[in-house]
C-alpha positions in Angstrom: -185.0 -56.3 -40.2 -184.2 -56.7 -36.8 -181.9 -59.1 -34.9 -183.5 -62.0 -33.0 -182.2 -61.1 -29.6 -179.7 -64.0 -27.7 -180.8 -66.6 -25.4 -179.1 -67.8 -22.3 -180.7 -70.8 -21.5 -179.1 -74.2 -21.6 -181.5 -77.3 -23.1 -181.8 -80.8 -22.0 -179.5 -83.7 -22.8 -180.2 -85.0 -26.3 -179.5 -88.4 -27.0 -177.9 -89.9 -30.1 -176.4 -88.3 -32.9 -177.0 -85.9 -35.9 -177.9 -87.6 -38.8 -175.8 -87.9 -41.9 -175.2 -84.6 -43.3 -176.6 -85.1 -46.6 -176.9 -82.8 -49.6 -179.7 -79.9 -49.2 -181.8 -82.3 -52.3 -183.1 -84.5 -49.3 -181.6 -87.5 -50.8 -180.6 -89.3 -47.7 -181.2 -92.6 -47.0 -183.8 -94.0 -44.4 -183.3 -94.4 -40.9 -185.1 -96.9 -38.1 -186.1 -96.1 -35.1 -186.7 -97.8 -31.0 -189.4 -100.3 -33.0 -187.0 -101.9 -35.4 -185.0 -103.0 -32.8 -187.8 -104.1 -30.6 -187.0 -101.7 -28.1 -189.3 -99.9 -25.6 -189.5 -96.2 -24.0 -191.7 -94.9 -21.5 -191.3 -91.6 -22.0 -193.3 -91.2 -25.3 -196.6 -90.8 -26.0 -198.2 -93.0 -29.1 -200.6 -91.3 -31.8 -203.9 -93.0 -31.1 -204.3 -96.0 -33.9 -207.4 -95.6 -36.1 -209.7 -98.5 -37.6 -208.0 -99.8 -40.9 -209.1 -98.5 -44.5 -209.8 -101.1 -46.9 -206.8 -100.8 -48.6 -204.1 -103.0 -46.8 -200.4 -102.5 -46.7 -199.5 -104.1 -49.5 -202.0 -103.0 -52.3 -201.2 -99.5 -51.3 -197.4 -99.6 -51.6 -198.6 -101.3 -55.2 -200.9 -98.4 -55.5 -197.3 -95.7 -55.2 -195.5 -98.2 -57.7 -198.2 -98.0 -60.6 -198.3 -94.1 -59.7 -194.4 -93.9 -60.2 -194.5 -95.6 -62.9 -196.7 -93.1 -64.9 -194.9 -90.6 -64.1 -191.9 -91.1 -64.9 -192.8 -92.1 -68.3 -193.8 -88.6 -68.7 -191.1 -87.2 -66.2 -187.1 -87.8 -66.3 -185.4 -87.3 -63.4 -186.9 -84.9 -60.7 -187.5 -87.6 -58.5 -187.4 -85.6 -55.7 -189.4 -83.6 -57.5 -192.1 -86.1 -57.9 -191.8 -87.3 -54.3 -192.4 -84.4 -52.2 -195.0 -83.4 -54.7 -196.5 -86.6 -53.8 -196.1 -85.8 -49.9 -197.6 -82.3 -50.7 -200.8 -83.9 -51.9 -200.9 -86.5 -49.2 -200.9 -84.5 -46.3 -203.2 -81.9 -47.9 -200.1 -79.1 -48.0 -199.1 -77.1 -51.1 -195.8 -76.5 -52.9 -194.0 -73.9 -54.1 -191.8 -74.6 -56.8 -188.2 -72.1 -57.3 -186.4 -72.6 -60.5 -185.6 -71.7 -64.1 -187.9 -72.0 -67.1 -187.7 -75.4 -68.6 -187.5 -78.0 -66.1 -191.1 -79.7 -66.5 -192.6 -77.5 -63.1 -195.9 -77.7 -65.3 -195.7 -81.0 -66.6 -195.4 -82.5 -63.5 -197.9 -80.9 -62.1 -200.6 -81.8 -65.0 -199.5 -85.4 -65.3 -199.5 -86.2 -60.9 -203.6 -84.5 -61.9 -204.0 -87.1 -64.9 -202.8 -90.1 -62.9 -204.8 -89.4 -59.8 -207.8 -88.2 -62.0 -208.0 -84.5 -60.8 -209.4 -81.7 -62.6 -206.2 -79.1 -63.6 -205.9 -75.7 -64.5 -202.6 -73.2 -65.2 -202.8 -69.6 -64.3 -200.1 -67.1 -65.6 -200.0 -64.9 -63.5 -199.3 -60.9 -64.9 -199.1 -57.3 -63.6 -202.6 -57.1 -64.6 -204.3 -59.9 -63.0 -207.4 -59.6 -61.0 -208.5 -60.9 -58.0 -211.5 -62.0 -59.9 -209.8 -63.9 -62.6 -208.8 -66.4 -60.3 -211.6 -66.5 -57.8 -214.5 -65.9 -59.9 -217.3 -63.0 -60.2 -220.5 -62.3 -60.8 -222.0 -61.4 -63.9 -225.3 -59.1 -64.9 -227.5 -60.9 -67.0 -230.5 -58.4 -68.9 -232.1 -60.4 -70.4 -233.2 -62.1 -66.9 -232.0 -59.1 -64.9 -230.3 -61.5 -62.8 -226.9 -61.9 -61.6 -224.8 -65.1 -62.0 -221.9 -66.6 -61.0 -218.9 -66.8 -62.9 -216.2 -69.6 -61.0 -212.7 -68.9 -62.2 -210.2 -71.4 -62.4 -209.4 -72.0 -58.5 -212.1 -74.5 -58.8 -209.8 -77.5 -59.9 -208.5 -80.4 -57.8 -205.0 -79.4 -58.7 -204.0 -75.5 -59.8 -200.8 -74.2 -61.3 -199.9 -70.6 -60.4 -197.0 -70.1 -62.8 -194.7 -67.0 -61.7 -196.5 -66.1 -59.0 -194.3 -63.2 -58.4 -195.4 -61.5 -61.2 -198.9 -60.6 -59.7 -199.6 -58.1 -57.4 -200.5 -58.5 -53.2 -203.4 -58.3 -53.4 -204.1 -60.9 -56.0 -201.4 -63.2 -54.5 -203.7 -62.8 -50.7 -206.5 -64.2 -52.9 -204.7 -67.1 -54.0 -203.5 -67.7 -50.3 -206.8 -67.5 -48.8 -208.4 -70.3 -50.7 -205.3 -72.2 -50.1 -205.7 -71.9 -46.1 -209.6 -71.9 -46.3 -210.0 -74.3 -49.2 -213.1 -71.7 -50.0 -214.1 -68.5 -51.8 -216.6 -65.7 -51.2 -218.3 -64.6 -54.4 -220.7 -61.2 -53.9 -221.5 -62.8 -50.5 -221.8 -66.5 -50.9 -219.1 -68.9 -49.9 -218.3 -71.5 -52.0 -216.3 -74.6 -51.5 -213.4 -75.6 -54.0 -213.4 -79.2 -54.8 -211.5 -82.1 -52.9 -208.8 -82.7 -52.7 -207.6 -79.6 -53.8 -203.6 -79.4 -54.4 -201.5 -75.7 -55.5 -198.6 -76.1 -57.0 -196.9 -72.2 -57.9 -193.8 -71.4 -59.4 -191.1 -68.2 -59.5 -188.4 -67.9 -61.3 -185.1 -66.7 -59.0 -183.2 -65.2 -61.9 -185.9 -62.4 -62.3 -185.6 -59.6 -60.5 -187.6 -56.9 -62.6 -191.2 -56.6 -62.6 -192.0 -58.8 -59.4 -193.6 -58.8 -56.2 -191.8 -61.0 -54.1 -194.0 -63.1 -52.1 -194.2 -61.7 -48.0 -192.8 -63.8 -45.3 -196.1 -64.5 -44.1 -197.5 -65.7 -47.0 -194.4 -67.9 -48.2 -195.0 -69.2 -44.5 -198.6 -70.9 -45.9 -197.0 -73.3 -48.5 -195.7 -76.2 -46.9 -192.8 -76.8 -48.8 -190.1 -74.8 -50.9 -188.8 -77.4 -53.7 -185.9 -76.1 -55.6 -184.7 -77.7 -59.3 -182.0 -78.4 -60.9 -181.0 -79.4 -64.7 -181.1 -82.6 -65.5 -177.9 -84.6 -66.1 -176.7 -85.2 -69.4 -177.7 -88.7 -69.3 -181.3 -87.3 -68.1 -181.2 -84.9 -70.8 -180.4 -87.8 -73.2 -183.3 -89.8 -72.0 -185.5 -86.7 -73.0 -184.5 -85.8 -76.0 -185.5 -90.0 -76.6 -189.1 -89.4 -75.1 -189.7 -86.1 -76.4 -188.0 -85.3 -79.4 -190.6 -86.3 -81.6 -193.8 -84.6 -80.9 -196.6 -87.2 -82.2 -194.9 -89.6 -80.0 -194.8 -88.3 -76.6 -195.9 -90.4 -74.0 -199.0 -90.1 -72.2 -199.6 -90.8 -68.7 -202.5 -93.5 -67.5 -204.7 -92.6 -64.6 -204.0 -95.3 -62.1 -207.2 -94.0 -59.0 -209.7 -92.1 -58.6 -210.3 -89.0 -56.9 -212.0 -91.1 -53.8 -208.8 -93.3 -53.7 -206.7 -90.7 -53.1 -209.3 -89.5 -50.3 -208.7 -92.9 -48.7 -204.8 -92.3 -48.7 -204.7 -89.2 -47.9 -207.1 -90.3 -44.6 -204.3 -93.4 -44.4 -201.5 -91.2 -44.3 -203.1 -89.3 -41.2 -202.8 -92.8 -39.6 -199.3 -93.6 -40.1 -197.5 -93.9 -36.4 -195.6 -91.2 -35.1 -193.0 -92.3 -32.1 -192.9 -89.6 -29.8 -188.9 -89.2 -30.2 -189.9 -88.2 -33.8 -191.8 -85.7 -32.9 -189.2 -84.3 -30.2 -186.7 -84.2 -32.9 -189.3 -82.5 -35.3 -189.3 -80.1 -32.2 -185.0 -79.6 -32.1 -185.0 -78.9 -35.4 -187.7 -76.0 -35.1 -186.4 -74.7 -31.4 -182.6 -74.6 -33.1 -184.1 -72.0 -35.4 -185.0 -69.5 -32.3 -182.7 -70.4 -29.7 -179.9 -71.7 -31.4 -177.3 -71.4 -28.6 -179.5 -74.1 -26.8 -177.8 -76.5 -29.1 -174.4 -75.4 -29.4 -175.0 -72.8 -32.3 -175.1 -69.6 -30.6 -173.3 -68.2 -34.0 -176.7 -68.3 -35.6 -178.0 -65.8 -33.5 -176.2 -63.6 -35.9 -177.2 -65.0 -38.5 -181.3 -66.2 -38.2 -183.5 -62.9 -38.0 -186.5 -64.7 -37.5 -186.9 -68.6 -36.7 -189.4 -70.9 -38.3 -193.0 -70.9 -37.0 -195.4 -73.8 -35.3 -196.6 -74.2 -39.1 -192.8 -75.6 -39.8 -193.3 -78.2 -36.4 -196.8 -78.9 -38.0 -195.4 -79.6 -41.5 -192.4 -81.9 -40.8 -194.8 -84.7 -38.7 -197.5 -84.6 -41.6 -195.1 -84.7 -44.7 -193.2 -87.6 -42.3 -196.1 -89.6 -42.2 -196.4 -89.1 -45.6 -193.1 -89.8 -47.4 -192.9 -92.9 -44.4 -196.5 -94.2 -46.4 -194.6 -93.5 -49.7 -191.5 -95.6 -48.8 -193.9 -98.4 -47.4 -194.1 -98.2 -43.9 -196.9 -97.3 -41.4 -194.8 -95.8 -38.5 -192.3 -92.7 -39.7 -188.5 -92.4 -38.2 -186.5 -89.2 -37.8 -184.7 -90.1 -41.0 -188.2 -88.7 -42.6 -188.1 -85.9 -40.7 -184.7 -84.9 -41.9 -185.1 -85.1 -45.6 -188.0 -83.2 -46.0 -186.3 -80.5 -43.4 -184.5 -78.5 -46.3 -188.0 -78.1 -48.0 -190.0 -77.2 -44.9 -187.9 -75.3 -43.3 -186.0 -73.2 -46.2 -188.7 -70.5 -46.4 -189.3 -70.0 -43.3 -186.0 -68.8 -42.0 -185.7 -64.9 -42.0 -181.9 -63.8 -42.1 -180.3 -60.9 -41.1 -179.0 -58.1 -43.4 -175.4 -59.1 -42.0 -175.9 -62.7 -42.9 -177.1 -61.6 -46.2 -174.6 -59.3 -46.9 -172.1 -62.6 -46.2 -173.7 -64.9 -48.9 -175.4 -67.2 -46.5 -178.3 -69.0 -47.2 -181.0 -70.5 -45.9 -179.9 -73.8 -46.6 -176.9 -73.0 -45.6 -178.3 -72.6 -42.2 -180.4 -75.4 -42.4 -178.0 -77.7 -43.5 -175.8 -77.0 -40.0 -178.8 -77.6 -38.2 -179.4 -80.9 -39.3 -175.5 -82.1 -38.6 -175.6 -80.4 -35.5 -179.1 -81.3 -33.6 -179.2 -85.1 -32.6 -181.9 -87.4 -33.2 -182.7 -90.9 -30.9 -182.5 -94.2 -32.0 -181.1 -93.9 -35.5 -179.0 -96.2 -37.5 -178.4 -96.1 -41.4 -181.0 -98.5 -43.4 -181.7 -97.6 -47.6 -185.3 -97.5 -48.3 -186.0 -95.6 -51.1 -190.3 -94.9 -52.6 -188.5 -95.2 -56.5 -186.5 -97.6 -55.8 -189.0 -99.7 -55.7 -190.9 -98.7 -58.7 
């Protein structure tokens, strides 16, 4: 692994300060920017307003509420969880979920597919999987000397990959490839998946025998890296209540349709970006390559690769997103920074020095976000659950 070589070069001035260093969870609380203050810049660039959807303001943020609801009569705790598996559906990305057996990584997955009224399917993946038995084949008929077509589970609105480090390359590229082309090719013929079309996989971190660890490049395709913890012991309280008696577990109530979630996924794309959002999106990514631009040359040491465009690309949609969730059309930098830790996390490529140190990628991500300023920015709660 090679060393990103050092930069020189000094950046412009940034205004404002970091935000509040916060815990690497995301749990931060929201932040206005130049509109809530009726302020005006003319150095930004507005995203070009679309016509309105038939669903207003108001019965969309009543839309998230009934959607929280369910599932957290299925789900205790996790909110974040929940949330940026929300914001992963929105803006069309897909997760990839790091933790230890046990902590409802399925579960959520199937119930968010039962409340939005998806189709969902689990793959385990094994040493021995296929290509095929994901994808599909096709399959000889004799007694019409014919060959059909055999879909394999891909072909689900939402799609489980449990421990997908158990599977070998080249049945982990197949998986990726209908992730990024939302399409498989089956003895010549392409065919679509259906829409929306959502992939949630897991790996467990403790496990170190008998996987294939996923390449940079293709941990570069999900947009987000979410990381779980255990539940509390009041949370753990709360589920032994719900689920300690198995004829009596609660069951989740679809709250829209497939062509509803279309519609807010199409909103979403709508919701105002301020151009000094963007720019900070932009900081946050550069400080990654040329982190002596912003007063970090120490990670030059440290960062062997930074985070690609796909990381830029990422933080705007899943801002738009979580700003929709937490019931506002325009998103501040306050959304960019709490979905930073999940976007950028797996992107970062340290060197062997910084590994042989203990440091993480959070690590380096979290002294990003202290460090680079954003504009515009005072403290203002706003929570999506608090609501619900």
């Amino acid at each position: 692994m090679s060393r990103r070589s050092r930069h020189s070069e000094t950046g412009g001035e940034h205004r404002g300060e970091p935000l509040a260093h916060t815990p690497v969870d995301g749990t931060s609380r929201l932040a206005t920017t130049i509109f809530d203050r009726g302020m005006t810049d003319n150095n930004f660039t507005p995203t070009p307003a679309a016509p309105a959807t038939p669903m207003d303001d108001r019965a969309t943020a009543e839309t998230f509420e009934k959607i929280f609801f369910e599932l957290r009569k299925v789900i205790v705790g996790q909110t974040r969880l929940l949330e940026r598996l929300l914001v992963g559906v929105l803006c069309r990305g897909h997760c990839l979920l790091e933790s230890v057996p046990g902590l409802a990584k399925t579960l959520a997955a199937e119930t968010l597919a039962n409340v939005v009224g998806g189709s969902f399917a689990r793959i385990q993946f094994t040493p021995d999987l296929l290509p095929s038995d994901i994808v599909g084949t096709r399959i000889y008929r004799g007694s019409t000397e014919t060959f059909d077509v055999e879909f394999g589970p891909v072909f689900v609105n939402f799609l489980l990959t449990d421990e997908i480090n158990r599977a070998p390359a080249k049945v982990q590229s197949a998986l990726l490839e209908v992730m990024a082309e939302q399409q498989v090719t089956i003895g010549g013929v392409t065919h679509p998946v259906p829409t929306p079309f959502f992939v949630v996989a897991t790996q467990n971190p403790i496990e170190s025998e008998g996987v294939y660890n996923l390449p940079d490049a293709q941990r570069d395709r999900f947009m987000m890296k979410i990381t779980l913890d255990h539940p509390t012991a009041d949370e753990e309280m709360a589920i032994l209540d719900r689920m300690g008696v198995t004829t009596d577990a609660p069951s989740p109530q679809q709250v829209i349709t497939l062509d509803e979630l279309l519609e807010l996924q199409a909103r979403a794309d709508r919701v105002f970006v301020d151009r000094s959002v963007s720019q900070y999106a932009v900081d946050l990514v550069q400080c990654t390559r040329h982190p002596d631009r912003f007063n970090l040359g120490d990670l030059g040491e440290i960062i062997g690769l930074g985070a690609s465009p796909r990381a830029t690309i990422n933080l705007i949609r899943g801002a738009r997103a979580l700003a929709m969730l937490r019931g506002r059309t325009y998103a501040t930098p306050q959304d960019v920074f709490d979905l930073a830790p999940e976007i950028m996390r797996h992107r970062l490529l340290l060197t062997y020095d910084a590994l042989a140190r203990d440091i993480t990628a959070d690590q380096v991500v979290q002294r990003i976000l202290a460090s680079v300023p954003a504009n515009w920015v005072s403290p203002k709660p706003n929570d999506a659950f608090e609501r619900s």
